[in-house]
C-alpha positions as CSV (number, residue, x, y, z in Angstrom):
1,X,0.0,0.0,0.0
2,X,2.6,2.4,0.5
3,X,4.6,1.5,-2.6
4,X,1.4,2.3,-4.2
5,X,0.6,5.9,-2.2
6,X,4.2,6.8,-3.2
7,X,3.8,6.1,-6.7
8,X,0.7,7.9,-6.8
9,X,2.0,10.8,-5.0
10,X,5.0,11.0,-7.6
11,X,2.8,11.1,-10.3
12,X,1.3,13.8,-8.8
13,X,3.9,15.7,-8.3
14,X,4.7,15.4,-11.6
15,X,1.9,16.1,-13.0
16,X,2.2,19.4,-11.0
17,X,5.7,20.0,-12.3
18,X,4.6,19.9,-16.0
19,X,1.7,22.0,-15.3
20,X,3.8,24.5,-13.6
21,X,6.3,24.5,-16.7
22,X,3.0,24.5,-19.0
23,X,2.1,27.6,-17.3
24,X,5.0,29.0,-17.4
25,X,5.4,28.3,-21.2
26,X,2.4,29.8,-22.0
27,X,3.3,32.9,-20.6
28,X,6.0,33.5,-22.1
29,X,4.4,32.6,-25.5
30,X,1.9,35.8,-24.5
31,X,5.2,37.8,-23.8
32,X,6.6,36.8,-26.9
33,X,3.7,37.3,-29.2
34,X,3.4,40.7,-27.8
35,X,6.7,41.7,-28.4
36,X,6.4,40.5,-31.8
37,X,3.3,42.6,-32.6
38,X,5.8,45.9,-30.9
39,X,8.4,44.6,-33.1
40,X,6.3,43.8,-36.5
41,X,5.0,47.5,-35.9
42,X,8.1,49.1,-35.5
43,X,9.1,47.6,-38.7
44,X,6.0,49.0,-40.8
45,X,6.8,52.6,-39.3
46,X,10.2,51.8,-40.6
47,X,9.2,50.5,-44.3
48,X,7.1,53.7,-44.5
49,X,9.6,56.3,-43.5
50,X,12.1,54.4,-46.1
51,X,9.7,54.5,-48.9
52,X,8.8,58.5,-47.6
53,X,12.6,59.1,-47.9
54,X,13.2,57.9,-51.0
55,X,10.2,59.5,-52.7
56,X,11.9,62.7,-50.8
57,X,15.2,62.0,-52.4
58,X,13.8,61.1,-55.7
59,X,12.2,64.6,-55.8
60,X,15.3,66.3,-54.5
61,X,17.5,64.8,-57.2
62,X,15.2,65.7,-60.1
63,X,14.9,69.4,-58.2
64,X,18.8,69.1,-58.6
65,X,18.9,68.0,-61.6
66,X,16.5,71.1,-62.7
67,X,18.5,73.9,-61.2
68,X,21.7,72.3,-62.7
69,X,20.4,72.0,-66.2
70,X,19.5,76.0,-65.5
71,X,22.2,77.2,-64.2
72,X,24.7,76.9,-67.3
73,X,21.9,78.0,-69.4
74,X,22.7,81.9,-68.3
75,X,26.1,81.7,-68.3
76,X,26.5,80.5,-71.7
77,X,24.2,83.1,-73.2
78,X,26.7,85.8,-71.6
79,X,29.7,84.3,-73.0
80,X,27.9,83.8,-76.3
81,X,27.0,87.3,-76.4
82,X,29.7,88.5,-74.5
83,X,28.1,91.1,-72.6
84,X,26.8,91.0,-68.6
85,X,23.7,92.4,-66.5
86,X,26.2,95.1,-65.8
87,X,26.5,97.0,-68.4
88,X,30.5,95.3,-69.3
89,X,31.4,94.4,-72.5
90,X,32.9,91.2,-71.5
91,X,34.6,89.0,-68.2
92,X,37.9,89.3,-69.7
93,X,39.9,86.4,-68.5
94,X,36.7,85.3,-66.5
95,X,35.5,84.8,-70.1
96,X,37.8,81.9,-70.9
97,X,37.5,80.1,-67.7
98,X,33.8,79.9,-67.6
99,X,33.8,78.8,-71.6
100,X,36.4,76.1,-70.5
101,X,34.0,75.1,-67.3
102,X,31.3,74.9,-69.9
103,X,32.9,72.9,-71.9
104,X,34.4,70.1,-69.1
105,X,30.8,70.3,-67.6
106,X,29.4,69.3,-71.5
């Protein structure tokens, strides 16, 4: 009889054991999941700020590419003309090295 009382009472115990680590597992799933929901989150905000940027940057390199394409517009009609806003007839040595710039930046 008590053979069988301790046997029974080990079962038990183990029974409790594995419950206790059931618990104990299950908990830590919630903990887990939740962090992953925090985490999965955080990465969304993430994607969208990096597809924000790049939009951003796509617009500031064609805004770039605009005021670059202007810029040597002006100064070639100057040196073709060879006069400035003013009132001189031309840059004088200026002259050359901006037709020399124009010509590297062609």
């Amino acid at each position: 009889m008590l053979t069988r009382l301790v046997f029974v009472v080990c079962i038990h115990n183990h029974i409790f054991i594995l419950f206790f680590l059931v618990v104990q597992i299950n908990f830590q799933v919630e903990v887990l999941t939740g962090e992953n929901v925090t985490l999965f989150k955080q990465l969304g905000d993430a994607a969208q700020q990096l597809r924000e940027a790049s939009t951003n940057n796509r617009v500031l390199k064609s805004d770039v590419e605009a005021l670059r394409a202007k810029v040597p517009s002006p100064i070639s009609n100057i040196i073709k003309t060879g006069t400035q806003g003013c009132g001189l007839n031309s840059f004088g040595p200026a002259n050359e090295i901006l037709a020399l710039w124009l010509r590297q930046r062609s």
